[in-house]
C-alpha positions in Angstrom: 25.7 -13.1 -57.3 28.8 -13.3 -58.2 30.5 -9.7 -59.9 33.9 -11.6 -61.3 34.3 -14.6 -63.3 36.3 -17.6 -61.7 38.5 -16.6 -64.8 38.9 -13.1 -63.6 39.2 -13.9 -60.3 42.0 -16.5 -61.2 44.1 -13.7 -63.1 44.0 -11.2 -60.2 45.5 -14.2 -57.9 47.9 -14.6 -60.1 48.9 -11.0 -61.1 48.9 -10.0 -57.2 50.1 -13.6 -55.7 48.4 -12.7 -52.6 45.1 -13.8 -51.0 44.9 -12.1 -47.3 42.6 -14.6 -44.7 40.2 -13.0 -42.1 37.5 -13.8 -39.4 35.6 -11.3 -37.1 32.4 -11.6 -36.0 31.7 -7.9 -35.9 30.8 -5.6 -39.0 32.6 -2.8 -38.0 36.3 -4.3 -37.7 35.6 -6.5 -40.7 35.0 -3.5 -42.5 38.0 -1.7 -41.5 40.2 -4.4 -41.5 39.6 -4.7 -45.2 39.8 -1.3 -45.8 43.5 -1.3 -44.6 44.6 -4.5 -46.8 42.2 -3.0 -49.5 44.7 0.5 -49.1 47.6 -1.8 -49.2 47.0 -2.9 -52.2 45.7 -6.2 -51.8 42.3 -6.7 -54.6 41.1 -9.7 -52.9 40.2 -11.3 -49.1 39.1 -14.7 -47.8 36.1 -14.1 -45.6 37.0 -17.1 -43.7 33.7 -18.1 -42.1 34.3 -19.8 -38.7 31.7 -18.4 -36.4 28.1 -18.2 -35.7 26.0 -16.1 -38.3 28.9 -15.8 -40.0 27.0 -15.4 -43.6 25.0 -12.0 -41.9 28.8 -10.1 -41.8 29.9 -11.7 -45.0 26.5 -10.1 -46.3 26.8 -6.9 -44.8 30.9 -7.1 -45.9 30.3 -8.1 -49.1 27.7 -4.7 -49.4 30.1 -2.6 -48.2 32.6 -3.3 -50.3 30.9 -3.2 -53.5 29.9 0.3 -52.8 32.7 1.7 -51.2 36.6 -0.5 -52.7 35.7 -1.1 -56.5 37.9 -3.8 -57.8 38.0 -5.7 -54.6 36.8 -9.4 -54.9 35.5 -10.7 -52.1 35.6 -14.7 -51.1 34.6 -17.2 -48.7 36.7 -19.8 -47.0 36.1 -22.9 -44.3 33.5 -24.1 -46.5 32.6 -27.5 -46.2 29.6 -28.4 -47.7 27.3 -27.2 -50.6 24.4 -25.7 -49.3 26.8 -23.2 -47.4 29.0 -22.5 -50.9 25.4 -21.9 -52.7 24.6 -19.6 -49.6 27.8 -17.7 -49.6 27.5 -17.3 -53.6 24.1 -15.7 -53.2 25.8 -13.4 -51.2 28.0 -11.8 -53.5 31.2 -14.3 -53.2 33.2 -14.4 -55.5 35.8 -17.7 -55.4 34.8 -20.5 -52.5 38.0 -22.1 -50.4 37.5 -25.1 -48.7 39.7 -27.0 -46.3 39.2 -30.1 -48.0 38.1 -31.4 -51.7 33.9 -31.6 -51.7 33.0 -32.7 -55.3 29.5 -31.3 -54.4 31.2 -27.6 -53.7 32.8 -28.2 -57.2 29.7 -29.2 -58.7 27.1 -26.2 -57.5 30.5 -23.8 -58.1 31.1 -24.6 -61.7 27.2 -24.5 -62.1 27.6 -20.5 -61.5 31.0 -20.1 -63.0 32.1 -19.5 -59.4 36.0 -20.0 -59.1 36.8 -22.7 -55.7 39.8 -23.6 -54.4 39.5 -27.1 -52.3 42.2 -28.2 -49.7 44.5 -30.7 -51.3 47.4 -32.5 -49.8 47.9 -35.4 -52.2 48.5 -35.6 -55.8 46.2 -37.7 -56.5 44.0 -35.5 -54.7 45.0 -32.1 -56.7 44.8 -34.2 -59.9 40.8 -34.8 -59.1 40.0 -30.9 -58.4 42.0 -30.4 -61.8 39.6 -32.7 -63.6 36.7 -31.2 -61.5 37.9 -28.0 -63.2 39.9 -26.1 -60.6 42.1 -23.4 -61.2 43.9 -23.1 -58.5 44.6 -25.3 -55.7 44.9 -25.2 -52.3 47.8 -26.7 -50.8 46.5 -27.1 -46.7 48.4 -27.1 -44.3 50.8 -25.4 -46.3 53.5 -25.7 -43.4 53.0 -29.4 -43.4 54.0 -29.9 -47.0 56.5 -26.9 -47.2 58.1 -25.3 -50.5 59.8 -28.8 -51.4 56.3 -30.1 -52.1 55.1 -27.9 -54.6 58.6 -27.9 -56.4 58.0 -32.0 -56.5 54.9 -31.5 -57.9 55.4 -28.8 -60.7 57.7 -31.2 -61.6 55.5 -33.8 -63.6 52.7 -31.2 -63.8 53.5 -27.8 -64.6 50.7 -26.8 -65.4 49.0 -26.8 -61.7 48.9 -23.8 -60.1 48.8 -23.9 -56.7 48.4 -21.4 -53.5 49.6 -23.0 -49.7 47.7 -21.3 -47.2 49.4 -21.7 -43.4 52.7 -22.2 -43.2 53.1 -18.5 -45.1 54.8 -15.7 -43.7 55.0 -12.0 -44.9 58.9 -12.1 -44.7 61.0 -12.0 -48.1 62.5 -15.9 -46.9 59.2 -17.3 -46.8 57.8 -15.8 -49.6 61.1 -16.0 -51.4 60.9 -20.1 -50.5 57.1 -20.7 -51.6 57.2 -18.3 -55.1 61.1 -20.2 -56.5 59.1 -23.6 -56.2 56.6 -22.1 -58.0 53.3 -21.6 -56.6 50.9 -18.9 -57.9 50.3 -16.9 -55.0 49.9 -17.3 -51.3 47.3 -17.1 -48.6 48.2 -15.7 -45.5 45.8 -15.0 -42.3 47.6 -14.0 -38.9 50.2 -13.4 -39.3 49.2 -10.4 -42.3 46.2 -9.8 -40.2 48.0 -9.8 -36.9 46.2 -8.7 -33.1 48.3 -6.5 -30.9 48.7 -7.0 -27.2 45.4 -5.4 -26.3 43.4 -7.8 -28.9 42.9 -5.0 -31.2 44.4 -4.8 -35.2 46.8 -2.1 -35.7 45.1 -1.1 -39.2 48.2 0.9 -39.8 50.3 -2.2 -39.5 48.1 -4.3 -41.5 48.3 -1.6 -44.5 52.1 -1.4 -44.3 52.4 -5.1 -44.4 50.4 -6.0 -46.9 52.6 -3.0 -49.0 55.8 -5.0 -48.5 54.3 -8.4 -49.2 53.2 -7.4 -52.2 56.2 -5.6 -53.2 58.6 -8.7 -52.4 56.0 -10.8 -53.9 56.1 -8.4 -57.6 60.0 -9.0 -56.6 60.3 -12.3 -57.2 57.9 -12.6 -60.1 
């Protein structure tokens, strides 16, 4: 079950304004990897499950880090369907991301007072997940819309909040970009959680990074 509220879990997007986005089959890394963003500051990560069995590391994740990082909220992404949200929420997730907007995820999330964020690229489509009772939206692919998309659409709604994952870089132009037309925070994946050469993270890296990002972010607050 769920240890935030989707209210809670809503303020800590929008206090931080950033949601790092990960994938690794193995325990281990996924640990580890967290751990670094975790010492970086970062209070919250999208599992985002891709692979086979992914739900036995998210379960395994999700123990680990409500023993050993308090305050981190933990969260599930590349859901598509409800069955796998209900699954993911038994496992200790906190919010639900999904690529695209399920009225059925909506549905068994609200049921639990689980906080989801669906895939939007319309307006029409963000004003449904508003009336479904989303927080925050997902704007996906962020890079396909860009910063002058969100700034059209705060204009005749200012009161969406919305967070473009892809498309977002960990540089003070991008972020600078995204945060003046006036999204609540960003997701970014690789290129936070980047591979070296050799396939393997540079945990040191990863920590550092997610420092900056945050501080440029708190910048331009």
């Amino acid at each position: 079950m769920a240890n935030f509220t989707r209210i809670q879990v809503a303020e800590v997007m929008k206090q931080t304004g950033l949601v790092p986005l990960f994938y690794n089959d193995d325990i281990e890394i996924s640990k580890s990897v967290v751990k670094a963003v975790y010492d970086g500051g970062a209070r919250l990560l999208e599992f985002t499950a891709r692979g086979d069995f992914a739900h036995e590391v998210f379960d395994a994740l999700s123990k680990y880090v409500a023993k050993e990082l308090p305050g981190m909220i933990m969260g599930v992404g590349s859901v598509t369907d409800a069955a796998s949200a209900s699954r993911y929420m038994a496992l200790g997730a906190n919010f639900i991301v999904t690529p695209v907007l399920r009225e059925d995820i909506a549905l068994v999330c609200n049921r639990r007072k689980v906080m989801w964020s669906p895939g939007c690229g319309t307006l029409t489509e963000i004003c449904r997940a508003e009336e479904l009772g989303c927080e925050i939206v997902k704007l996906f692919p962020g890079g396909t819309y860009g910063a002058d998309f969100v700034k059209a659409i705060k204009g005749p709604q200012p009161w969406t909040s919305i967070m473009p994952t892809g498309g977002v870089s960990p540089t003070r132009d991008s972020l600078e970009a995204w945060f003046k037309a006036g999204v609540t925070c960003v997701g970014i994946g690789s290129k936070l959680i980047a591979k070296g050469a050799d396939g393997s993270y540079d945990l040191d890296k990863i920590k550092s990074t997610t420092e900056s990002t945050l501080k440029i972010i708190d910048s331009l607050k």
